[in-house]
C-alpha positions as CSV (number, residue, x, y, z in Angstrom):
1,X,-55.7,87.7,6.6
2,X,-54.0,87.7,10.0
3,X,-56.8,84.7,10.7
4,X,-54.8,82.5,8.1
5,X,-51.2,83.0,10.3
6,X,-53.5,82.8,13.4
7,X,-54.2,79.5,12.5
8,X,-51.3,78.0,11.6
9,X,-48.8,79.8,14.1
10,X,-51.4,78.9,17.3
11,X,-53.3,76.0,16.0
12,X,-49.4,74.4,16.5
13,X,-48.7,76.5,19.2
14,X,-52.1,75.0,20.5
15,X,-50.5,71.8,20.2
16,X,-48.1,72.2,23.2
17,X,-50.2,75.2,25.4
18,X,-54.2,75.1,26.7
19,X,-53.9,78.9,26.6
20,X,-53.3,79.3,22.6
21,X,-56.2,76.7,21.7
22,X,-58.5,79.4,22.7
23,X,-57.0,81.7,20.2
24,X,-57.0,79.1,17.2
25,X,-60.3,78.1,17.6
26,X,-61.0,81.4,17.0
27,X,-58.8,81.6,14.4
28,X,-60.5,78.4,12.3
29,X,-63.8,79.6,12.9
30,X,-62.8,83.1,11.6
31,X,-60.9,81.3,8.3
32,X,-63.8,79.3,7.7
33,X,-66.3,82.0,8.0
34,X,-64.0,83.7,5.4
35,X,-63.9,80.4,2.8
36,X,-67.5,80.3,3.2
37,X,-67.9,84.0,2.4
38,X,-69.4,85.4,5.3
39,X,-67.8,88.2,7.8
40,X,-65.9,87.4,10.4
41,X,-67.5,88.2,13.6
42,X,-65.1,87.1,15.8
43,X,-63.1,90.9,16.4
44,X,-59.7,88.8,16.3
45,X,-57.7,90.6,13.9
46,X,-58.8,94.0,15.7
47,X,-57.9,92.2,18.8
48,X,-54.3,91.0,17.8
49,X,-53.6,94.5,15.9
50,X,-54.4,96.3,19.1
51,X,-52.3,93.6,21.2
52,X,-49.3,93.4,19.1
53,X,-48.7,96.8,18.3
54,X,-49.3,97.9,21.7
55,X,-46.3,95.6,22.8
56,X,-44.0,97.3,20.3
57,X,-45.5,100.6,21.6
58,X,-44.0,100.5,24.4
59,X,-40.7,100.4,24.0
60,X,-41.1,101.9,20.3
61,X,-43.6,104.5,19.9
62,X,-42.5,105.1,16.2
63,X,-42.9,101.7,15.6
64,X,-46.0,100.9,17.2
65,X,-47.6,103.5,15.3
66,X,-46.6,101.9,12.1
67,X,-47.5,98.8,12.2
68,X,-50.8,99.9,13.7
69,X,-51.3,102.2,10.9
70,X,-49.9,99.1,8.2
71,X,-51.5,96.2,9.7
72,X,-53.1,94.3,7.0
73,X,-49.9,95.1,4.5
74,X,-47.9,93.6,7.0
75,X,-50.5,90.8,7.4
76,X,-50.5,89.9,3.4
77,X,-46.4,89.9,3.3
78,X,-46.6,87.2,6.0
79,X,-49.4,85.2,4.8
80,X,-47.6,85.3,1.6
81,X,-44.1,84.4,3.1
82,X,-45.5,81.3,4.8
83,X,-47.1,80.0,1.8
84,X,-43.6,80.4,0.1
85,X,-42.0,78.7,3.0
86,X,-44.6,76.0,2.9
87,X,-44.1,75.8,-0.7
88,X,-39.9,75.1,-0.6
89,X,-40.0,73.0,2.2
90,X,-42.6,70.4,0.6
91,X,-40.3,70.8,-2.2
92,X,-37.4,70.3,-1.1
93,X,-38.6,67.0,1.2
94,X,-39.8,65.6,-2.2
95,X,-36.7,66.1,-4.0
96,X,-33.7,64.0,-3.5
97,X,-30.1,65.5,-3.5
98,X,-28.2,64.2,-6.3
99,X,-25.8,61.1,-5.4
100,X,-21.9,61.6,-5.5
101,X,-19.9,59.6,-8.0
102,X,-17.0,57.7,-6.7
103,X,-14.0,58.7,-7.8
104,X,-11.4,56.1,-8.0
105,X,-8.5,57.2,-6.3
106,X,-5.2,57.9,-8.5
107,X,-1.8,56.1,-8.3
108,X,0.1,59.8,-7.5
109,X,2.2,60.4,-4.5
110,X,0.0,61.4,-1.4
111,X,3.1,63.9,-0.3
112,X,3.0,65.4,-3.3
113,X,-1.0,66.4,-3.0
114,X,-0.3,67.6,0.4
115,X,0.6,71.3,-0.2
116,X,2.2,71.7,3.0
117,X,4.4,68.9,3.0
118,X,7.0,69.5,0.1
């Protein structure tokens, strides 16, 4: 599933940088090979795995290991948090906040609302 965040994170990275279009056309040919039900034979969740984790290796061996080890768990949690976010922010771009009533304002001393000025 790490094609699916491919796609979205560097098909709009893409948008800005020649150098990730490379990497999201491989990432939509990979995602439609997958909705059509054939393999993927494109090696670029291997190849991401190996890069990424390799980064964190470095300066976190522990960590590197992990996420090596974890990969397509931690691949499902962020496919699923970007649907989520997707999901909230269409919703809340079709909702519209609730308008403020209009108090009218009272016939009361303003000194006397003014805590600090008794």
């Amino acid at each position: 599933m790490i094609c699916v965040i491919a796609l979205i994170v560097f098909g709009i990275l893409g948008i800005f940088s020649a150098k990730y279009r490379v990497i999201a056309k491989e990432a939509f040919d990979c995602v439609f090979r997958k909705i059509t039900l054939r393999k993927c034979d494109s090696r670029l969740d291997s190849r991401l795995k190996s890069e990424i984790s390799g980064k964190l290796m470095r300066h976190w061996r522990f960590g590197g290991r992990f996420l090596f080890k974890y990969f397509e768990w931690f691949s499902w949690f962020f496919l699923i948090l970007t649907l989520v976010t997707l999901y909230f922010m269409a919703l809340a771009s079709t909702t519209t906040p609730p308008t403020a009533t209009a108090t009218a304002p009272t016939a009361t001393n303003s000194a006397s609302s003014i805590p600090w000025a008794r």
